[in-house]
C-alpha positions, -999 to +999 in steps of 0.1 A: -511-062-275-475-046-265-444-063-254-412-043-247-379-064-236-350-047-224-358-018-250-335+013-247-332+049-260-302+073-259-302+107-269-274+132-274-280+165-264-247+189-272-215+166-259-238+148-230-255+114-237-288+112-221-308+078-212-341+079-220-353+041-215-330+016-199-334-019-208-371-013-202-399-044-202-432-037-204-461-058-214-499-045-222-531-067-227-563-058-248-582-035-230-561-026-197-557+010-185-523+015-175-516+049-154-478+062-164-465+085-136-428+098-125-411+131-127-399+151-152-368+131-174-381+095-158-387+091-197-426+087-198-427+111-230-399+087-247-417+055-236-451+069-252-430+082-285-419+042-288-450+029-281-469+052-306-439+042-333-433+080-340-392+068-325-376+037-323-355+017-296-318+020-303-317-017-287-343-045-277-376-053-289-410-040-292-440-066-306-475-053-316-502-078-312-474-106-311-454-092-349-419-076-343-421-037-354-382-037-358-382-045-393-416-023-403-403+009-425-414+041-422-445+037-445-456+009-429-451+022-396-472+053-404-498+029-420-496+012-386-500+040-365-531+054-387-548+020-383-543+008-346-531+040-324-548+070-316-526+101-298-544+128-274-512+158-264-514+179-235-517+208-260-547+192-280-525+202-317-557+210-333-555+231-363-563+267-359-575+271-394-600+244-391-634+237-376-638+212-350-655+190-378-627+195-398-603+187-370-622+156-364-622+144-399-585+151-408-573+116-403-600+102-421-592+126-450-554+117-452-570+075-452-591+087-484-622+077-467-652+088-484-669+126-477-702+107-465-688+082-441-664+113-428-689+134-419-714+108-403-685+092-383-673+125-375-711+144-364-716+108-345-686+105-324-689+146-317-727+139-307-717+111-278-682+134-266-708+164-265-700+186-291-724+186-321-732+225-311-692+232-317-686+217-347-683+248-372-668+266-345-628+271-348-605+260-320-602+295-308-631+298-300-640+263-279-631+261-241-598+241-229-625+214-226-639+214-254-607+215-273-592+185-258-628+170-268-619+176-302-585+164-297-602+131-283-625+127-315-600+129-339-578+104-322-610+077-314-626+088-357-603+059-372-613+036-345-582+027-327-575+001-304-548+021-283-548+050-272-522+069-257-525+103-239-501+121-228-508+143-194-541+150-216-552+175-185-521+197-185-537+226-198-574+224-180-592+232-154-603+211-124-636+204-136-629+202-175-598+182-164-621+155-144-642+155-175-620+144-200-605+118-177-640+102-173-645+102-209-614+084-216-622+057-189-658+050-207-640+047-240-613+021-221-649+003-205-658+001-242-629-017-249-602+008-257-570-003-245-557+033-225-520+039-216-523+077-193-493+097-187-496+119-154-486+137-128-517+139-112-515+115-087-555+117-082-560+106-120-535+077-120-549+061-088-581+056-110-563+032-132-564-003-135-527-006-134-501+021-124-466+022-137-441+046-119-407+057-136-377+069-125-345+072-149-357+056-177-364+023-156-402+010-144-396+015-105-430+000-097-461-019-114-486-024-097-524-035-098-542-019-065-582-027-071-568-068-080-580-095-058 
């Protein structure tokens, strides 16, 4: 599904030049779930901003399912990331405005699908992630959990095949926190290819695969429950 080679990403920030990715190679299959851990400014967050096609490498190259995304514009990109990639933050981003169901069906409405299909998808994907009781309440008034729930069934309504989560317990509690991380493991066992950044160390050792950075760079990859 994803191939990096010897992809990097600079930043400036005031006179000082800052390495984000260096010369990075990375390769994801269909399906895996790949546990992204290192400290602050090993450049997880950039890695995940390439990989989602919200930034682009300043050198090498980055194929989805096998097709150079180099040469996609913007439009196309977006189109790209609407259709194949779903996002779950730390801080959930769910609009304060909004119900849950409305959350839930935003990318759907911004795709033009159809009221009909947006509410059944939406009510049926809320049923199974356990929130068809919260679904004309606003996000102020749902739990942590039940937030990043949300957050979770807007990203999964569109029916992508990656999804990318960055440090999606940050903000919860023990218990809600152990929660969502099952969840996204039976969306993976469904099929879902998963790509989890964290610093729990708990979470990642439940991964299938476990990627440690340090200063841009993969320092290990490793596969600890293969034969």
């Amino acid at each position: 599904m994803i191939r990096l080679h010897q992809v990097s990403r600079c930043f400036q920030l005031g006179d000082q030049r800052v390495l984000g990715l260096d010369a990075l190679d990375l390769d994801v299959v269909d399906g895996e779930y790949v546990a992204v851990t290192g400290a602050s400014g090993s450049g997880k967050s950039t890695l995940l901003n390439i990989l989602g096609l919200l930034d682009a490498p300043d050198s090498g190259e980055f194929w989805f399912d096998e097709a150079p995304t180099a040469t996609l514009d913007e439009a196309h990109r977006a189109a790209l990331r609407g259709r194949e990639i779903g996002f779950v933050f730390q801080s959930f981003h769910l609009i304060p405005r909004l119900t849950a169901l409305e959350n839930i069906e935003l990318p759907m409405l911004l795709a033009n699908v159809p009221l009909v299909e947006r509410h059944k998808r939406s009510r049926d994907l809320a049923e199974r992630l356990g929130l068809s009781d919260r679904l004309n309440h606003h996000p102020a008034e749902l739990s942590g959990g039940q937030r990043q729930r949300v957050a979770i069934a807007r990203a999964m309504v569109m029916h992508p095949r990656l999804l990318l989560a960055d440090e999606p317990t940050g903000n919860l509690d023990s218990q809600s926190g152990a929660e969502v991380v099952a969840l996204l493991e039976e969306l993976n066992r469904d099929g879902l290819t998963l790509i989890l950044v964290t610093h729990d160390s708990h979470y990642a050792e439940r991964a299938m695969r476990q990627v440690q950075m340090r200063d841009g760079r993969i320092l290990s990859d490793s596969r600890p429950g293969a034969a």
